[in-house]
N, C-alpha and C positions, 0 to 999 in steps of 0.2 A: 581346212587348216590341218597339216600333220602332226604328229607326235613332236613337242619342243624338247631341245638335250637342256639339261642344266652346264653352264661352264663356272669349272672347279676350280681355274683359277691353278696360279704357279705352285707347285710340290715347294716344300711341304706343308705352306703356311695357308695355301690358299689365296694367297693375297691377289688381287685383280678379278677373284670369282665372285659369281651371285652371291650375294646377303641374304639372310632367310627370308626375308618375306616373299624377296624374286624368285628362291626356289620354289616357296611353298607356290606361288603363285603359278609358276609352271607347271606343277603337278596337279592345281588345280582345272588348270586349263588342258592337261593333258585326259586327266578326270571325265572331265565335261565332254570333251572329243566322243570317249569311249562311249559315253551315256546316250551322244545324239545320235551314235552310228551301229547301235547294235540292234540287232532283229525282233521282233517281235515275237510273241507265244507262238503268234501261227504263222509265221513268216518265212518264207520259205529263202535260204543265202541263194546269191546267184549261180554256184557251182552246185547246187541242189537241185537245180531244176530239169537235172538229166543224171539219172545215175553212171554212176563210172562202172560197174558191172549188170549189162540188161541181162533179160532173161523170158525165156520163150515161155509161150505159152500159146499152147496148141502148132503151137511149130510157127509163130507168130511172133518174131522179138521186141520184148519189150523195154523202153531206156527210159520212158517219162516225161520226153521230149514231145510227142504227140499220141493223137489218138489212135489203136490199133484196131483194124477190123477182121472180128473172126467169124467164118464163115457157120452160118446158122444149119448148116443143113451136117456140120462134122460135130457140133453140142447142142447140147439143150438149154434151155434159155435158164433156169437154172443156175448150170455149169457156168454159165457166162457171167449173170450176176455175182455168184460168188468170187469167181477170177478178177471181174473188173474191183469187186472191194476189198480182194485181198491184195489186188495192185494198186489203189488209192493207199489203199491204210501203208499199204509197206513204203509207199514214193513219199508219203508226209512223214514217217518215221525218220527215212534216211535222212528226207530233208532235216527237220528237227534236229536229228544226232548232228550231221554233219555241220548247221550252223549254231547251235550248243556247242558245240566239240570246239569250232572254231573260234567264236565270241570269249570260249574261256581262256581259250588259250592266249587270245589276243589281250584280253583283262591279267591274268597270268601274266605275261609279257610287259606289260605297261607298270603293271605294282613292282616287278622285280625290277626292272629300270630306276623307276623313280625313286625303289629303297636304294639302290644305289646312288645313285645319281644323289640322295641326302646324305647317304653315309659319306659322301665324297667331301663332302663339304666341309666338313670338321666342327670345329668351337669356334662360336663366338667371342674373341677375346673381351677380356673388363671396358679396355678404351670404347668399346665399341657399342655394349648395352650390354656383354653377356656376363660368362660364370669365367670362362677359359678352362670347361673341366665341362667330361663328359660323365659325373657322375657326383650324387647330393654331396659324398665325401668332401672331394679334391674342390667344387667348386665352395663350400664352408671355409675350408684351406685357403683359396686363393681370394676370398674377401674377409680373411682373416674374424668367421664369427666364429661364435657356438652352437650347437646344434641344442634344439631344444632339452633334450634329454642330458645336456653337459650342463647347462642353466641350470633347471630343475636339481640336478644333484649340489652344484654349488651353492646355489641356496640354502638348499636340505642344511652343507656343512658348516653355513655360516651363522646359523639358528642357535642361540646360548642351548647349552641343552637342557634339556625337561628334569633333569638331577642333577642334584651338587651346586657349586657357587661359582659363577664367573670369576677370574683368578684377575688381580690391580692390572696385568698386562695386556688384558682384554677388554678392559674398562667396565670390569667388574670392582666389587669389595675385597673377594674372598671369603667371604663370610657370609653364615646364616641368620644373624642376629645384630640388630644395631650397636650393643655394645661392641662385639667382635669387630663388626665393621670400623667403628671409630677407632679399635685398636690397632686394625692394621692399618689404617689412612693417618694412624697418631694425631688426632685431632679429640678437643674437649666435648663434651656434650653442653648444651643449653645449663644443666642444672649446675654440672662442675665448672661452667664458666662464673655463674652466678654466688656460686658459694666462694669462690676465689676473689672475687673483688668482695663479698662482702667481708672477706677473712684479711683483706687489708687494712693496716690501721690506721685510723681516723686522725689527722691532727689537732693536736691538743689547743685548746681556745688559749689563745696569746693577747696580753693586750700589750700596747707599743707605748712604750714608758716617754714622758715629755723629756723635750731634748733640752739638754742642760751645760754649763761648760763643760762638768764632768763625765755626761751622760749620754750615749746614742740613743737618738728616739724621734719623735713623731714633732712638728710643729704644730702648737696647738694653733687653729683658726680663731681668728677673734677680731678686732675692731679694724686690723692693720694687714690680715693675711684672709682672701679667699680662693674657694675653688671654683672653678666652673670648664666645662668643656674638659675637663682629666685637667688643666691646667689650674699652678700657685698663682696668685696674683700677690703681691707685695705692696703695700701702702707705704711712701717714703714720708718721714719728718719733713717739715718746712724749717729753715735755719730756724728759725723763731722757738720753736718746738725742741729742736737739736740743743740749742739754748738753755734753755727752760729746764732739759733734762727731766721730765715729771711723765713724760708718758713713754711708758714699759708696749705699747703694743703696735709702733709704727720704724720700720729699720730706716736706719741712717748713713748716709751716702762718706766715705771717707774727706771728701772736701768739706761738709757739713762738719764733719766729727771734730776736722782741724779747727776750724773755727771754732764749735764749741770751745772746744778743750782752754782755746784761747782766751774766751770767755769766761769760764769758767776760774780762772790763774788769774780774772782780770787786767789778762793782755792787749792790748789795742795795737793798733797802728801793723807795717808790715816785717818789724823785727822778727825774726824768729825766735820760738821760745827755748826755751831748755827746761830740763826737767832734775829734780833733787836725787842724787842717786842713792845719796844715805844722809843720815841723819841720828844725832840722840843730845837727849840731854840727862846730864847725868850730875851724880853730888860725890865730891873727890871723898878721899880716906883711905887707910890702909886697906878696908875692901870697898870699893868703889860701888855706887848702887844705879844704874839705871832707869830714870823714872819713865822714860819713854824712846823710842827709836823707830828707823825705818833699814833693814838690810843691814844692823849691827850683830855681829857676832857677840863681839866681849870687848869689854874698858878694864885695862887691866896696870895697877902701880907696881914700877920698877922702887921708886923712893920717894922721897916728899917732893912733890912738885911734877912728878916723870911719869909720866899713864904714854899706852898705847891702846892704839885703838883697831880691830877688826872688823873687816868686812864680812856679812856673813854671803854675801854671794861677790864674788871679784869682779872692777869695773877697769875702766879704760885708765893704764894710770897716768896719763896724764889730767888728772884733775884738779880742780880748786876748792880750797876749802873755808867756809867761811864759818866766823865764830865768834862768841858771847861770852863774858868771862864777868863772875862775881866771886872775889876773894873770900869776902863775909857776910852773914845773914843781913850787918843793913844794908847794904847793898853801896854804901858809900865808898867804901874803899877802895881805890885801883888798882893795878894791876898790869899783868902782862903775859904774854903767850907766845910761843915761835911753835911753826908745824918745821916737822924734818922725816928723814926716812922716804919718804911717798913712795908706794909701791902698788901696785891694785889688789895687794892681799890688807892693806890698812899704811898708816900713818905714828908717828911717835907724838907727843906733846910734851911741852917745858913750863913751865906756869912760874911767875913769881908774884908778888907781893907788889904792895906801894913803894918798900922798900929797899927790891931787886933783891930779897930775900927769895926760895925755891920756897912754895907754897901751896898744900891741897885746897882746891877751890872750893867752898861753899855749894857754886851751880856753874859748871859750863858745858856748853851746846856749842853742837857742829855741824854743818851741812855743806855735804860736798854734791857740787856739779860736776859733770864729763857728759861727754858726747854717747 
């Protein structure tokens, strides 16, 4: 096998040449050659085995190539021995040097090839396994790391330091003390959280006053009203009950009410009722006295016989008035009456006598209806 060339492949990229392994693998097989083919300690190259300059002895040339015969009877036996191992020793020298000399220079020859032949070859680019740089530098660069010693220092800077306080924008406090700290994050501590709700004040014990027509407050629970589940529950009257009107603790339905009330008036049947808007009974004279009423202001005398009469709250005026007339304490005596005026602030009265005489009554009463 000869010496293999490495191919480098197109300027300037290389591209189409060995890949390293195939270089290397040339070299090694280039290697190998050298290793199976060089000579031995004692081995003599094959242009060693005649030297290139012979030389006499005893007038006898000598080259290495064969054995020379010198006549015994011109030296001494001696003489001879020492000639013959001064011409072994020197014929294995030369050989020696000359296939030493050779071997190296051949081994010389093959390394300075093969450094060539790698330096030819360039980088490895990244696509391909490599660095694309011929040096620890550029190839950090082109796979964009850090070099250890770039790591190690940027650690070093990212370390809070050994003095002083991490500053809020480093996700420190600023501070050396937990009060300070809460000062700068403006936040309460545990104790002045504690003291501040207990420095609020307490609500005052209220009770909730029963509710009245007059009065906002509480429904009392009782026979008619309970709770259960957060809900009122309300017990209604039965007509019967509504009726009766005797029990204060069950509420009643406005159609129940009506009918009461009907009941109550001892109204029957499906007439509708009406209701007395005012009322009084009163004893006539120059002051007139009022013995009872319902929504009378004042009964008041223009002359003998002539009283008007006030409402003390104004109704609908068209109403009717109905009324009871006694002239004199026996009560026998007749009489007479006309209403005039009507207005919803009151009415006038005319009274007379048995004898169509103008007359203050002894006792009359009046009760006006309206809507």
């Amino acid at each position: 096998m000869a010496i293999q060339k490495f191919n480098l492949g197109a300027e300037p990229t290389g591209e189409g040449g060995d890949v390293d392994r195939v270089s290397w693998e040339k070299a090694s097989a280039n290697f190998k050659y050298l290793d199976e083919n060089k000579l031995g300690k004692n081995e003599a190259a094959g242009s060693a085995k005649k030297l290139e300059t012979p030389f006499l002895l005893n007038g006898v040339e000598v080259d290495g190539s064969a054995n020379i015969t010198i006549p015994t009877s011109d030296i001494t036996k001696e003489y001879v021995d020492t000639a013959a191992s001064t011409a072994e020793s020197n014929a294995k020298t030369a050989a020696a040097q000359d296939a030493s000399g050779k071997a190296n220079s051949a081994l010389s020859s093959s390394k300075s090839y093969t450094d060539q032949q790698i330096g030819n070859i360039g980088t490895t680019p990244i696509n391909k396994g490599g660095t694309g740089a011929t040096n620890a530098t550029s190839a950090r660069t082109n796979l964009d790391v850090y070099s250890k010693t770039e790591v190690t220092q940027a650690i070093s800077n990212a370390k809070p330091p050994d003095t002083g306080t991490t500053p809020i924008n480093k996700g420190g406090t600023g501070a050396d003390t937990a009060e300070k700290a809460r000062t700068n994050l403006d936040v309460p501590s545990n104790t002045d959280l504690t003291q501040a709700i207990a420095a609020i004040p307490k609500p005052q014990t209220y009770t909730l006053p029963t509710a009245s027509t007059t009065t906002k407050g509480g429904v009392k629970v009782g026979t008619g009203l309970s709770i259960a589940a957060e809900a009122l529950s309300i017990q209604f009257a039965s007509q019967t009950e509504a009726n009766a009107g005797i029990d204060d603790a069950k509420a009643i339905t406005s159609k129940k009410m009506n009918e009461a009330v009907k009941n109550q008036l001892n109204a029957t049947g499906s007439a509708p009722t009406f209701a007395c808007r005012a009322w009084v009974n009163f004893e006539g004279g120059t002051t007139p006295i009022m013995r009872a009423n319902g929504n009378i202001l004042s009964v008041s005398r223009a002359s003998t016989g002539v009283y008007t009469v006030r409402f003390l709250t104004p109704i609908y005026s068209d109403y009717s008035v109905v009324h009871g007339l006694n002239v004199s304490s026996s009560g026998k005596a007749g009489g007479a009456l006309s209403i005039s005026n009507m207005t919803s602030s009151g009415f006038d009265v005319n009274i007379w006598n048995n004898t169509w005489n103008p007359s203050d009554p002894y006792m009359a009463s009046f009760g006006v209806f309206s809507k």
